[in-house]
C-alpha positions as CSV (number, residue, x, y, z in Angstrom):
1,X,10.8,8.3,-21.0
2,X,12.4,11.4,-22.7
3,X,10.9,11.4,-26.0
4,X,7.3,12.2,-24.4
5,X,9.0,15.5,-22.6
6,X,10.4,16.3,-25.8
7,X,6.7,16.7,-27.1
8,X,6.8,19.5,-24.0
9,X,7.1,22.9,-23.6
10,X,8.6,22.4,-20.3
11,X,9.1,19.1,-18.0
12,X,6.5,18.7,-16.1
13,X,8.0,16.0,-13.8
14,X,8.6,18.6,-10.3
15,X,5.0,19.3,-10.9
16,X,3.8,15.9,-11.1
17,X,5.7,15.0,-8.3
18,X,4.6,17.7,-5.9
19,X,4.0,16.4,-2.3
20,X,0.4,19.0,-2.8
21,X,-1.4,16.5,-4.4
22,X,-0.2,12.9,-3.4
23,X,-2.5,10.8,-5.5
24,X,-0.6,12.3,-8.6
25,X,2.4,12.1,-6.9
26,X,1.7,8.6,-6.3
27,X,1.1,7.5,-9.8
28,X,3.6,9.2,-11.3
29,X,5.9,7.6,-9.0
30,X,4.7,4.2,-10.5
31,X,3.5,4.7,-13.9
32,X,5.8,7.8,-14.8
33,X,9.2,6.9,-13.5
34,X,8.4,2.7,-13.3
35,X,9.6,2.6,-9.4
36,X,7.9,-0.7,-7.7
37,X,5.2,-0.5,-5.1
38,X,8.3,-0.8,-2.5
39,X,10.1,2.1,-3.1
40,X,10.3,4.5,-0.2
41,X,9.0,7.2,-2.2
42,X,5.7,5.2,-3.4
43,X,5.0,3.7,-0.2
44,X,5.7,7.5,1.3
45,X,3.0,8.9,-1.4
46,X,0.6,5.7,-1.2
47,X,0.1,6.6,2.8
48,X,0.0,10.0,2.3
49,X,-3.2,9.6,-0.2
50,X,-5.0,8.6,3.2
51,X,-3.6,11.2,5.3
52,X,-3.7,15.1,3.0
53,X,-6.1,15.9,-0.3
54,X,-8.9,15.3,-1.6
55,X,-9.0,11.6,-0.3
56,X,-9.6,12.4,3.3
57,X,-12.4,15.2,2.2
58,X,-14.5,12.6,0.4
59,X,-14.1,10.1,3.8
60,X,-15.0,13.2,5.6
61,X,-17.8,13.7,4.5
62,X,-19.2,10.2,3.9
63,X,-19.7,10.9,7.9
64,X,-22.7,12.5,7.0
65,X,-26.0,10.1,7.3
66,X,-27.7,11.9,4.0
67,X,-24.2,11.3,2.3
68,X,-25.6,7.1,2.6
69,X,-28.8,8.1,1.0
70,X,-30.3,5.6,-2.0
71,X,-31.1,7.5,-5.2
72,X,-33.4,6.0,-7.3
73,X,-31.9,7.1,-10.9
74,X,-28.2,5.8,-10.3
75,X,-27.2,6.9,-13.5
76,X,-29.2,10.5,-13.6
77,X,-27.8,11.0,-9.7
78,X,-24.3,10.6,-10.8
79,X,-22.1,12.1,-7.9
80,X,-24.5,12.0,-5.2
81,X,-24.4,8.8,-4.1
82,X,-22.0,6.5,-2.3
83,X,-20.8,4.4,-5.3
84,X,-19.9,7.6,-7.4
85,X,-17.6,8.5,-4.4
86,X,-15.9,5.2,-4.3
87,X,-15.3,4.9,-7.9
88,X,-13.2,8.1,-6.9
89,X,-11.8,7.1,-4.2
90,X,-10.4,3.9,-6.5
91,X,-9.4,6.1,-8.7
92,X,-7.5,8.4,-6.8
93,X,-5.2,5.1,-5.3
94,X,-7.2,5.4,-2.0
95,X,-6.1,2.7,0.7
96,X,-8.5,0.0,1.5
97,X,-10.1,0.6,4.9
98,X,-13.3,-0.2,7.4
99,X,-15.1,2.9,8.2
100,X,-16.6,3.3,11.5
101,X,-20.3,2.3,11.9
102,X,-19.7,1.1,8.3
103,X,-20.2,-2.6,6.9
104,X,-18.6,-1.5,3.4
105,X,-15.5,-1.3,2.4
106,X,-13.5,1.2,0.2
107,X,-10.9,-0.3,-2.4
């Protein structure tokens, strides 16, 4: 793990592990410092993806009706749509969940 930081012009390991961002903190938790999914400190960042960030902006806002809207040019009306927000929410280590008034589910 050191000879990456030696590549650096300063650790940035306090950064990446700042409880301001949790989705970072998360997976640097796991990838970074190779702690397993049980660790106190992943399962700590894992639950607080759900709860402070981005992650609970993007559910937030799903809320919205027009947010459901089908766009006919998937690919031209990138970030729009539903399925561009999920492949975030993936991406960001979001928690599986049933939304309200929802059939779909986020992974």
């Amino acid at each position: 793990m050191d000879t990456w930081k030696a590549l650096l012009k300063a650790d940035p390991s306090d950064w990446l592990l700042e409880k301001e961002n949790p989705s970072v903190r998360y997976f640097a938790l796991k990838q970074i410092l190779d702690l397993p999914e049980d660790d106190p400190a992943v399962l700590e960042a894992k639950n607080q993806i759900m709860q402070y960030g981005i992650v609970p902006e993007i559910l937030q806002k799903q809320q919205d009706p027009a947010y459901l809207q089908t766009y006919h040019r998937f690919y031209t009306c990138k970030y729009k749509g539903l399925v561009w927000s999920l492949i975030t929410l993936a991406e960001l280590g979001a928690a599986r969940c049933r939304r309200s008034g929802s059939s779909a589910n986020i992974s």
